[in-house]
C-alpha positions, 0 to 999 in steps of 0.5 A, spaced: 238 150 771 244 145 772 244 143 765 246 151 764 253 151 769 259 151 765 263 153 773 263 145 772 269 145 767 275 146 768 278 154 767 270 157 767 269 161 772 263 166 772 266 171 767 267 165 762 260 163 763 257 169 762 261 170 756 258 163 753 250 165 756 251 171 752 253 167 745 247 164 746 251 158 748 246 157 754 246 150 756 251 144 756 248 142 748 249 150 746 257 147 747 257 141 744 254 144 738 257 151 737 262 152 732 269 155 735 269 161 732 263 163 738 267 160 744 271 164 749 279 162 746 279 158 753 274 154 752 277 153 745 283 151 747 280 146 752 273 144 748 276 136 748 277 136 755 271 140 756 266 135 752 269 129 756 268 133 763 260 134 760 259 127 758 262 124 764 256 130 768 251 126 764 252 121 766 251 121 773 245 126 773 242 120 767 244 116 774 241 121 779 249 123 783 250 129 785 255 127 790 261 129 784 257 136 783 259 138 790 266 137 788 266 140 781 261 147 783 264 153 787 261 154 795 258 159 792 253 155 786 252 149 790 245 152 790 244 150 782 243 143 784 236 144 788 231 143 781 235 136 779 235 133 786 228 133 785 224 130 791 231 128 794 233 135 797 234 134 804 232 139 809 237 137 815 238 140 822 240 138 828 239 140 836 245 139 841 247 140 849 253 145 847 257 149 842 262 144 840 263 136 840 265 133 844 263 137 850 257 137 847 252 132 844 248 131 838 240 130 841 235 131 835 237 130 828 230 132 824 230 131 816 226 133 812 223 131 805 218 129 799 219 123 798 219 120 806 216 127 810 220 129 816 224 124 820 227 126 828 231 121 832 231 122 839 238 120 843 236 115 847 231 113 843 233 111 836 239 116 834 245 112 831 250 113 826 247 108 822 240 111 823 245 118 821 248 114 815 242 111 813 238 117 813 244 121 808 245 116 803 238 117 801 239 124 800 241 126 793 243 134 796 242 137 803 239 144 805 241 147 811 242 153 815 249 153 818 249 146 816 257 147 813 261 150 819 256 147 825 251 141 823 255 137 818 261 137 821 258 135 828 255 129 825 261 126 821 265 127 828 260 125 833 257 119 829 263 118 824 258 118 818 260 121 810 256 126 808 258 126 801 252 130 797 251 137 795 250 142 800 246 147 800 246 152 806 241 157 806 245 162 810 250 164 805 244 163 800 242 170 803 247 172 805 249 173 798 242 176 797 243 181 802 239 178 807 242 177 814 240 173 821 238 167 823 234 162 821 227 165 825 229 172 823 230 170 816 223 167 816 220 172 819 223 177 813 219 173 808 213 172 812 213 164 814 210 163 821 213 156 825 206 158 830 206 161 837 206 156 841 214 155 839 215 162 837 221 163 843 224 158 842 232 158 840 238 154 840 238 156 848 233 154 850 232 148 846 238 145 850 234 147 857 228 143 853 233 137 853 235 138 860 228 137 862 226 132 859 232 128 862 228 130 869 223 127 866 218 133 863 215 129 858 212 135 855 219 138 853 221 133 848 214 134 845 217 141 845 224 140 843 221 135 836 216 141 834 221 146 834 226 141 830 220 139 825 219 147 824 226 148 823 226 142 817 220 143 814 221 151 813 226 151 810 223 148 804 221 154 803 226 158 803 230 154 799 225 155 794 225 162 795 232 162 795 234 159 788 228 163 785 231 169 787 239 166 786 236 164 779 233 170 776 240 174 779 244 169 775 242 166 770 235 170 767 240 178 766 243 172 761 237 169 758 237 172 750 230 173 748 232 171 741 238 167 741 239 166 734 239 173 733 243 176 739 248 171 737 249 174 730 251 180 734 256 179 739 263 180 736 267 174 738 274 175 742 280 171 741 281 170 747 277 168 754 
């Protein structure tokens, strides 16, 4: 789908880039190739410029980087580069023993992914900002629910580390598919099951977990991890559900059945 984003270049916005889709211009080649008489007198006006930007696009996906996707996408499309980061996505989230750092401190930081399963670094145990550091730098794009005002900030505050990859937050994903709560009441909306044994426990309890394995209740920390694994690996699939819903409100509305023939019909405007 990435290859069908044109919000990357510069003055295209959503209704220029519906514009385009509607043309039959419906990916990053459609633009190379059409003649100016079918573009949007803004993307006329910057065709140049536009091609250098799309050559430059091309080769950090020919090179699997995304960090400069996140720079160039509005917040509210990061959601398109799930599909090109591939087994790369990142399920990432993070226990702490307060609402903010530094009165509080990160515990569990859990990650999931394809290509390396589910990670959890305990406090204490092997939690560092290497550890951090290392686990970020083979992400190629980060999922997570509350990940942009809460997680990722603690982590770069705590442990000084740079997260410089896309990042997909679900609860706004959601939110734009009129889809409200938390992470275990969305689940419980599309059906997804954590299990019973961990079925109550929330953010509050999940610190007082923490404070009782400090006093040493080993089966605490044993309940504290599931309830971080259930939080990384869940949010696989709703990622998934989130980008095919996004997909099919975005891009199928725009999807020509016959593009030769719809772009015959469109009447081109002079300007954008």
């Amino acid at each position: 789908m990435l290859r069908r984003t044109f919000q990357i270049l510069s003055g295209v916005g959503e209704k220029t880039e519906q514009k385009l889709w509607q043309r039959g211009i419906t990916t990053w080649s459609d633009l190379r190739e059409a003649g100016d008489d079918r573009l949007p007198g803004r993307v006329q006006r910057r065709r140049e410029a536009h091609e250098d930007q799309l050559a430059m696009a091309e080769h950090h996906l020919a090179d699997d980087h995304t960090a400069p996707f996140d720079r160039w996408l509005p917040d509210r499309e990061i959601w398109r580069i799930l599909q090109e980061a591939g087994d790369r996505v990142m399920y990432l989230d993070i226990e702490t023993t307060g609402l903010s750092y530094p009165e509080g401190r990160a515990t569990v930081v859990g990650a999931h992914t394809d290509a390396e399963g589910t990670q959890l670094l305990v406090r204490g145990q092997d939690l560092s900002s290497r550890a951090v550091q290392d686990l970020i730098d083979d992400a190629a794009c980060l999922v997570t629910f509350n990940g942009r005002r809460f997680d990722v900030p603690w982590l770069e505050r705590e442990f000084d580390v740079s997260v410089d990859v896309p990042n997909v937050d679900l609860m706004y994903a959601f939110r734009r598919l009129d889809i409200t709560g938390g992470l275990k009441s969305i689940e419980k909306q599309l059906g997804l099951d954590r299990g019973e044994e961990i079925d109550d426990v929330g953010g509050y309890e999940a610190v007082k977990l923490w404070r009782r394995w400090e006093r040493g209740n080993h089966d605490a920390l044993e309940r504290l991890l599931t309830y971080n694994e259930a939080d990384v690996v869940n949010m696989q699939p709703l990622a998934d559900i989130a980008y095919e819903r996004l997909k099919a409100e975005v891009y199928d509305p725009h999807e020509p059945d016959d593009p030769q023939a719809q772009q015959a019909e469109i009447p081109v405007e002079d300007a954008g």
